[in-house]
Structures are given as C-alpha cells and as structure tokens.
C-alpha positions in Angstrom: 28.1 -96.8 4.4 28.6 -95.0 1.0 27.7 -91.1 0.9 28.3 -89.4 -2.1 27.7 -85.5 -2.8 28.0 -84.1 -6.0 27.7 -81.2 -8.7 27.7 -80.4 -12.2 27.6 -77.7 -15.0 25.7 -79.3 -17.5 27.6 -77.7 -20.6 27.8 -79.5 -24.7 31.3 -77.6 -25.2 34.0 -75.5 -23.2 32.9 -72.7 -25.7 28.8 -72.9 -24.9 27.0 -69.9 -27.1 24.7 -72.2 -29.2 21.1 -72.9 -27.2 20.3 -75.2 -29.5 23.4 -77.0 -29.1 22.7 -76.8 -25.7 18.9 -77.6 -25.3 20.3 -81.3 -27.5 22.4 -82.0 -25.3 20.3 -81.4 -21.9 18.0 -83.6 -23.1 19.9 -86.3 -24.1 21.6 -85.9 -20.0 17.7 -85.9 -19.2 16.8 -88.9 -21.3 20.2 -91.0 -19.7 19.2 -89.9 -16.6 15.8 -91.2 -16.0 17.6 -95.0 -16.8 20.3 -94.7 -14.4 18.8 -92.4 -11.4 15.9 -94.8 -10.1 16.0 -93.8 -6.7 15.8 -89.7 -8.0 18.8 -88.9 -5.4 19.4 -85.7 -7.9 18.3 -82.6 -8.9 18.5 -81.0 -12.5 17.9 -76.8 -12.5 18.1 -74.4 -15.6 18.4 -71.0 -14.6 20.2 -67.6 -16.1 21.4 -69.5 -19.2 22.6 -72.6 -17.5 22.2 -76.2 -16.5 23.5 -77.8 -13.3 22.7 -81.5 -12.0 23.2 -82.2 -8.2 23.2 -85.9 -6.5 24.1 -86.9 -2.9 22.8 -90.0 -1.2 23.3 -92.6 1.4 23.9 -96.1 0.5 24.2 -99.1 2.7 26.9 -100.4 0.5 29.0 -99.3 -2.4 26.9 -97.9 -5.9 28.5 -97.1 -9.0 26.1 -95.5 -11.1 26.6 -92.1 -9.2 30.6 -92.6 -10.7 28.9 -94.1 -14.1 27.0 -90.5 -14.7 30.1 -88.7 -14.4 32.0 -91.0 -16.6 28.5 -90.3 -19.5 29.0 -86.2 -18.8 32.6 -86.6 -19.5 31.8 -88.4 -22.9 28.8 -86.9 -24.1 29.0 -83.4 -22.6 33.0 -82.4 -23.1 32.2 -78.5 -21.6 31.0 -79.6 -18.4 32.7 -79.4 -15.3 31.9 -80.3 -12.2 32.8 -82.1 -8.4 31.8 -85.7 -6.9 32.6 -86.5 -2.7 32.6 -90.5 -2.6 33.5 -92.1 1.4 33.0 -95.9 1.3 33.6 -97.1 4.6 34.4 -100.6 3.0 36.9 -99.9 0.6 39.8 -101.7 1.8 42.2 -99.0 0.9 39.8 -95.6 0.9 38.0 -96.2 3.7 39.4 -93.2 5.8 39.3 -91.1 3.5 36.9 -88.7 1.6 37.3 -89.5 -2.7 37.1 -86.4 -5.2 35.9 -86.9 -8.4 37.4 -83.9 -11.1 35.2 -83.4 -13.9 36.7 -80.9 -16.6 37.1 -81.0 -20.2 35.8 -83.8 -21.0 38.0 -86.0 -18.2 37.4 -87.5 -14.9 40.2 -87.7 -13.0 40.2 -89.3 -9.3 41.9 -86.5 -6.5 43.2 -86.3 -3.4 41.1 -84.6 -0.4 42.8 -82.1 1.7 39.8 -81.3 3.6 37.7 -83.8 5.3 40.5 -86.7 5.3 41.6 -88.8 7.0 37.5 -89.0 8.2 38.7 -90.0 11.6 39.7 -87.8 13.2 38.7 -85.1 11.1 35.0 -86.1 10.5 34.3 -88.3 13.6 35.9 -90.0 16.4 37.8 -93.4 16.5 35.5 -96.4 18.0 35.0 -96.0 21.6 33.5 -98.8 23.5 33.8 -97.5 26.8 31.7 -94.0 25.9 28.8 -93.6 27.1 26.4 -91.4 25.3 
C-alpha cells in the first residue's frame, strides 16, 4: 500500500504582494495540474489572499506523480512551502517508516519522521497469526 497526505501554500515568490503575479502563477499550477492529477485525489482553495493545494490518497502500489507535483511547485512556484507524508509498504528500505517531504524556498528536501515511525509499533501492530479478531 502507498498512502500519501499532503499540503501546500501555493505562493510565485517568498515576498508574495503582487496578485497578478500571483493569479499567473495559480493558473499555470492549475493548468499542470489537470495533466498530472487524473484520479482528482486533491483539492485547490483560495481564500483570504491565499492559495493552498491538498492531496492524499491510497495506492495499491507505489505512484510518483504525488512526489512529481512537489518537485513542479519547487521549480515553478519558488515561495511556496509546504509538507508531503509518503509510507510505501514495499520500499525495501522505507517500509517502516513514514517519509516527509520539505518544500521551502524553492527546494524539496526528503526528512526524517519523528512522529508516526517506525509504523509498527507506532501505527499498527506486528503480524499476528494466532489473533483472532
């Protein structure tokens, strides 16, 4: 399985004062986005003066285009900052462990979760054949 929960301030600079500026560069996110989100697993809001995207979805098996929107925000839309949760139960080295995605100034850098890692124990229990339940 392959969950993924994410955010982002949709921002054209780290100094955002110029709507136009702004309106250009939502729509451009808006125009990439409806090419890479077929399933519509996200959510796009404009309220008080700013933009925010959200995604999270289940996946049989591993997807990158959640990870390939991030890496287009960070190129195209250098103010925005924002989080992305990956757990890929089939990575062979990340699969106990929840991935964090950093998005800030134009750069995606992969983290380390402190909170919901390792996912067993912390998220669910080890494989128990003998429960019954």
């Amino acid at each position: 399985m392959f969950e993924f929960y994410g955010w982002i301030v949709l921002r054209y600079h780290t100094h955002d004062t110029n709507e136009f500026l702004q309106d250009q560069a939502y729509n451009r996110f808006i125009n990439y986005l409806k090419d890479i989100d077929t399933e519509e697993l996200s959510n796009i809001r404009r309220r008080n003066g700013q933009d925010s995207w959200t995604i999270s979805g289940l996946h049989n098996h591993f997807s990158n285009y959640v990870l390939e929107i991030y890496n287009w925000v960070s190129g195209n839309l250098p103010g925005s900052y924002g989080l992305l949760y990956t757990h890929d139960d089939e990575d062979d080295e990340d699969n106990n462990k929840f991935v964090v995605w950093k998005l800030a100034r134009g750069k995606l850098t992969r983290e380390t979760d402190s909170f919901l890692s390792p996912y067993i124990p912390v998220v669910e229990d080890e494989y128990d054949p003998d429960r019954n339940d």
